[in-house]
Structures are given as structure tokens and as C-alpha cells.
C-alpha positions as CSV (number, residue, x, y, z in Angstrom):
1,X,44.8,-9.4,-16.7
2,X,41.8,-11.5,-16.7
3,X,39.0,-11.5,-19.4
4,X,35.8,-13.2,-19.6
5,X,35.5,-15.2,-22.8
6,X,32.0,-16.8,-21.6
7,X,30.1,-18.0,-19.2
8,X,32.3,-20.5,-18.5
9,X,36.2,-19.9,-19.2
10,X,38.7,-16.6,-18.5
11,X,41.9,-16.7,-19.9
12,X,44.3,-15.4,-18.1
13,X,48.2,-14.6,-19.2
14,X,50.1,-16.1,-16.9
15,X,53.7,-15.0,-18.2
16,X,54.8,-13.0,-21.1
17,X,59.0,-14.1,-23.0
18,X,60.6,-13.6,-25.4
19,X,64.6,-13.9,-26.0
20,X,67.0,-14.3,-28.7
21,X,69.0,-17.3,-29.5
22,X,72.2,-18.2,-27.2
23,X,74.3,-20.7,-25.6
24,X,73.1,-23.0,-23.5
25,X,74.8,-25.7,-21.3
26,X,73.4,-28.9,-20.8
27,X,74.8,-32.0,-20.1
28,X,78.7,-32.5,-19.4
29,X,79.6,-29.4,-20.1
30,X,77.9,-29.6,-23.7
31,X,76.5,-26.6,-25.4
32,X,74.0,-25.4,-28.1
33,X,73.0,-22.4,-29.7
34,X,68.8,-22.3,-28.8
35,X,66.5,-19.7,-28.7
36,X,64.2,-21.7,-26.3
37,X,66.0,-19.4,-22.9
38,X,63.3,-16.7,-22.8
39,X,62.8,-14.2,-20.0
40,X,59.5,-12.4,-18.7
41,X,59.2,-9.2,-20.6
42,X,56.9,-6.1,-19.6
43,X,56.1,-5.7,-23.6
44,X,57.2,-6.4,-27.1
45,X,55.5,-5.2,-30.5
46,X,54.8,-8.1,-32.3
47,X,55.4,-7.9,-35.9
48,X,54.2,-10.9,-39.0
49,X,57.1,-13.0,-38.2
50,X,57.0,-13.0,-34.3
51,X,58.1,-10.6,-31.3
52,X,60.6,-8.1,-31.6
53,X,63.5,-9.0,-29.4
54,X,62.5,-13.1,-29.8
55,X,63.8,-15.5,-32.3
56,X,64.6,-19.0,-32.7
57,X,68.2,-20.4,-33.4
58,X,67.0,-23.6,-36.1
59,X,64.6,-21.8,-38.5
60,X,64.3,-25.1,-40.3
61,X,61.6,-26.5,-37.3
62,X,61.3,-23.1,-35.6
63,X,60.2,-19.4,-36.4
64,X,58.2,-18.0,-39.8
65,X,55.1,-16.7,-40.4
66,X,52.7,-19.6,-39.5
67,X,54.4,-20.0,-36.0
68,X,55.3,-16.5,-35.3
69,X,54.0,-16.9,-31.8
70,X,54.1,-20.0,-29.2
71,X,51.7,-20.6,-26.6
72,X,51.9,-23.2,-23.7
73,X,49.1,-24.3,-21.3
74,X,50.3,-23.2,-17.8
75,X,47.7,-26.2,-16.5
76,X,50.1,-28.3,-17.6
77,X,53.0,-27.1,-15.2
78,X,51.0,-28.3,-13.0
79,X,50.7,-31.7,-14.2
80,X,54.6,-32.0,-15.3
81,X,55.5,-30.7,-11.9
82,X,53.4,-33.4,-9.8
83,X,54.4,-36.2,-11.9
84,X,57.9,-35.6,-11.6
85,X,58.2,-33.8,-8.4
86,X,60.4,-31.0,-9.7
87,X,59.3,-27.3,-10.0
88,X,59.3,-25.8,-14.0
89,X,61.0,-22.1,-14.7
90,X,58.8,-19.6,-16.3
91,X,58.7,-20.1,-20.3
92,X,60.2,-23.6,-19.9
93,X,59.4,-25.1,-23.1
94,X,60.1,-21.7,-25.3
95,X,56.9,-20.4,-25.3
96,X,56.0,-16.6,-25.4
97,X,52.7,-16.9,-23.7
98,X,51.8,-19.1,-20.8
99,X,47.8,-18.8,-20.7
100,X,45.5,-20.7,-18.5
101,X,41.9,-21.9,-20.4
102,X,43.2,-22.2,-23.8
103,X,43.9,-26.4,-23.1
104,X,44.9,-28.0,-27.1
105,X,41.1,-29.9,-26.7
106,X,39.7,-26.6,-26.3
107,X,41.2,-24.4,-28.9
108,X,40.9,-25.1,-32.6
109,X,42.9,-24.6,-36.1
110,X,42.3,-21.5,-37.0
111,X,40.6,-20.1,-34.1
112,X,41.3,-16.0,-33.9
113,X,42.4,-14.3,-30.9
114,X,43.1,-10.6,-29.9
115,X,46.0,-10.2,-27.9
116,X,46.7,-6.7,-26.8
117,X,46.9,-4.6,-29.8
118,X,47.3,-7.3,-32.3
119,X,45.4,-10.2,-33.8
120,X,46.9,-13.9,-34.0
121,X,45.6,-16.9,-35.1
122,X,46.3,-20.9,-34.3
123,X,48.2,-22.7,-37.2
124,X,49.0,-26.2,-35.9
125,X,49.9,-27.9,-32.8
126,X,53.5,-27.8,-31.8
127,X,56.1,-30.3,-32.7
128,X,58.1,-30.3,-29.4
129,X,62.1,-31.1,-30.0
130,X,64.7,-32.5,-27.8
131,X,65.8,-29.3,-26.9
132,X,63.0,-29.2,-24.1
133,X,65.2,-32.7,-23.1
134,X,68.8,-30.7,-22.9
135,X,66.9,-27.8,-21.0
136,X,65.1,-29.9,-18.5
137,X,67.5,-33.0,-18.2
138,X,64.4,-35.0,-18.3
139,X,64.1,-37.4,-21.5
140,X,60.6,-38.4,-19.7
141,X,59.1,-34.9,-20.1
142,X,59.2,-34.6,-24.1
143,X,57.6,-38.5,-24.3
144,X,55.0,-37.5,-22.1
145,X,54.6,-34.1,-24.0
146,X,53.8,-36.0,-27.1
147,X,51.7,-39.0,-25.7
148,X,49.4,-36.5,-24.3
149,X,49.5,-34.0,-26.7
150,X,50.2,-31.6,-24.5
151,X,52.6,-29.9,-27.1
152,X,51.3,-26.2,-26.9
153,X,50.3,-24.5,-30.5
154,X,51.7,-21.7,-32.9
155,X,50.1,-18.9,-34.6
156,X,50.2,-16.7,-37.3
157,X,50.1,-13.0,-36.6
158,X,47.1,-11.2,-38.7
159,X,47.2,-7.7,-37.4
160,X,50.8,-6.8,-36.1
161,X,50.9,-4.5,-32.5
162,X,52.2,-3.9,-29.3
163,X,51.8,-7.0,-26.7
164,X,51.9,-5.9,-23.2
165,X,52.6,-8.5,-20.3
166,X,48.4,-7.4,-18.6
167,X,47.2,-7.4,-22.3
168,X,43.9,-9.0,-22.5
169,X,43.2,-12.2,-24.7
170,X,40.3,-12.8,-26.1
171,X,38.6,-15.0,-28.7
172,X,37.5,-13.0,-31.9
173,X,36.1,-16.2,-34.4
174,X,35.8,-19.3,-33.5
175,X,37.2,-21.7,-36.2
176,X,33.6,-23.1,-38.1
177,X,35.2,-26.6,-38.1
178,X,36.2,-26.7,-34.8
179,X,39.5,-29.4,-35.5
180,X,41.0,-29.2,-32.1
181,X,44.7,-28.5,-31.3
182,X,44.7,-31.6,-29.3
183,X,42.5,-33.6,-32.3
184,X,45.7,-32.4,-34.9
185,X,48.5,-33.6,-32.7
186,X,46.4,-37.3,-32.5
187,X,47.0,-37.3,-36.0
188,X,50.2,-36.0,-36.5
189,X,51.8,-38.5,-33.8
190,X,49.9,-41.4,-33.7
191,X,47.1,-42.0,-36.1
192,X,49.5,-41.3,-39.4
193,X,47.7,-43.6,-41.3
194,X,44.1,-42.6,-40.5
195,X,42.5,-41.2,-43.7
196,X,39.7,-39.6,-42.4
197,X,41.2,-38.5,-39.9
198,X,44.2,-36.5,-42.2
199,X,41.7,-35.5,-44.6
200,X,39.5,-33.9,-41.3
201,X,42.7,-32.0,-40.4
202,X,43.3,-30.6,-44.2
203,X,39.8,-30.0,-44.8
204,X,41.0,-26.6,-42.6
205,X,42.4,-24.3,-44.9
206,X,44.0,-21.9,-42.3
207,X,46.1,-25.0,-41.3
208,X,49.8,-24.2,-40.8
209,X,52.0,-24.5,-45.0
210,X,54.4,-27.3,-43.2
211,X,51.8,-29.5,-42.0
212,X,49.6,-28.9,-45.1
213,X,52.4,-30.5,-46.9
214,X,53.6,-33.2,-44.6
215,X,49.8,-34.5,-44.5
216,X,49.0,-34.3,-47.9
217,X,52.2,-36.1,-48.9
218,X,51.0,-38.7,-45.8
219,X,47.5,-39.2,-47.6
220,X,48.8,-39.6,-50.9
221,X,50.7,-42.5,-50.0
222,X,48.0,-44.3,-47.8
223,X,45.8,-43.7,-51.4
224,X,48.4,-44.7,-54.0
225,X,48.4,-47.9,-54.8
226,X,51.9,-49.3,-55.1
């Protein structure tokens, strides 16, 4: 289901998952217990702490309230696929919705969305793991993802509801500051000791707890003096 946003962008859900943790070979015959396997779902109430029927194996890095949902950018199968001339499954880095127009330099921290019946809102960029690696048997693919910043995001879920795989999206508030997806991930990854930069990022309130924290405890050591 398409939806016109404005004059210029529709977004488009391109593929709805969700799954619960399981094993998953990789390797030689190794295994691990990962939630990132998700299948194409017709619909799935989603609830403050993520999708019924959806979870996440390592709740240390993955799951809770400020990344209750993941979104990837299905432009970038695209891009993965050409550059290493191999075809991507559906969901293949974990995420529950695979949207078109909704690029990390276009979105922002703490832009609102409605999404079906429910509301959701962006908390930080994602922090993509080596499980994408193990999936995909492509150490190349998780580099790339994070020297592009083509990590995908996570929300928070404001009003809980039923999520349908034709539910509409559509921007509700756009975020005053306007501190890009693609913006926070420069920062996160490679401009840790940019001051302005970390305090821009902050200066967002709605900004997901664990990366409130791990900034604040990045600026307070590039202020200190030792």
C-alpha cells in the first residue's frame, strides 16, 4: 500500500516479519540461537515492546522499548545486491519493515510515524552486529553497512495496534531538529570525538536511553581534563 507523504516521496511497505528467536546454522556446521530469521507475516498487533510473535535472542544489544521495531531501507538491497552480485532474502538483516523513501539521510531522531493502527517513533540508528555476517557469509556486507551508514533505525512504539502487511505509513511530526538517522550513525561510528557533533545528537531529547548514555559518557571524556 502506497501513501503520499508529499509532493515529492511515497513510502511504500515493501515486506512485513517478524519471528522469534531460533537456531541458525552458519559456518561449518556452527550454530546460534538469533532472532534475526524472520518470515513475511499478513499482520501482527504491535504492543510497547515490539510485535507479537517477534523477539530477539541477545536482549543486551537487541529488543526493549526504544527499539521495539526495526526498519531497513529496501533501496539498499539494491545497492548490496549489485555490489556483490548475490540476491538478499526478504528481512535479511532482521528487520520488521522493509520501506522504500524512508533513506537514514532522510528520516530524523524523533520523527513520528503512523503505521497501520499504531504510532511509532525513530530512537537511533541501528548498531548492526555480526550476526548479519553468520547469516549472509559475507564479512564485507556488515563493513560496508557501517561505512555508509546504511544501518537501518529502531523505534519506540507510542500508541500500540494492529500492523497489517498493506498498512499505510505515514509521517505524523516531523522531528523540529531534524538530526538525521544517517547524521547520528556519522557520529556514533566515526566522528566519536566530535564535540559539536555529540552534543548536536543529544541536544534531541527523544534520542534512544542507550545512546543517550554512551554519548554523554563519550563527551564527558573529550571535556574532562585528565
Amino acid at each position: 500500500m502506497c501513501v503520499q507523504v508529499d509532493s515529492s516521496k511515497i513510502i511504500e511497505l515493501r515486506n512485513f516479519s517478524i519471528g522469534l528467536p531460533q537456531l541458525m546454522k552458519y559456518g561449518n556446521d556452527k550454530e546460534i540461537h538469533t532472532g534475526i530469521c524472520k518470515q513475511t507475516t499478513e499482520e501482527a498487533f504491535l504492543k510497547k515492546d515490539g510485535f507479537l510473535g517477534d523477539g530477539a535472542a541477545d536482549l543486551r544489544y537487541h529488543g526493549g522499548s526504544d527499539r521495539a521495531v526495526c526498519v531497513y531501507p529496501y533501496e539498499h538491497y539494491l545497492l548490496w545486491e549489485k555490489e556483490f552480485e548475490k540476491p538478499l532474502p526478504s528481512s535479511n538483516f532482521g528487520e520488521n519493515l522493509t520501506v522504500t523513501n524512508m533513506l537514514e539521510k532522510d528520516v530524523h531522531i524523533g520523527d513520528i510515524f503512523r503505521l497501520g493502527e499504531a504510532v511509532i517513533q525513530i530512537t537511533q540508528g541501528r548498531v548492526p552486529c555480526s550476526t548479519i555476517t553468520k547469516r549472509t557469509n559475507n564479512p564485507f556486507l556488515l563493513k560496508r553497512m557501517v561505512q555508509t551508514g546504511f544501518t537501518g533505525y529502531l523505534c519506540r512504539v507510542l500508541e500500540e495496534g494492529m500492523v497489517r502487511k498493506d498498512s499505510q505509513i505515514t509521517l505524523l511530526e516531523l522531528h523540529p531538529k531534524q538530526v538525521s538517522i544517517l547524521y547520528g550513525n556519522e557520529i556514533y561510528f566515526h566522528k566519536q570525538k566530535d564535540i559539536e557533533g555529540i552534543k548536536k545528537v543529544l541536544s534531541v531529547e527523544e534520542l534512544a536511553n542507550e545512546w543517550k548514555e554512551l554519548l554523554e559518557s563519550r563527551l564527558n571524556k573529550l571535556i574532562t581534563p585528565i
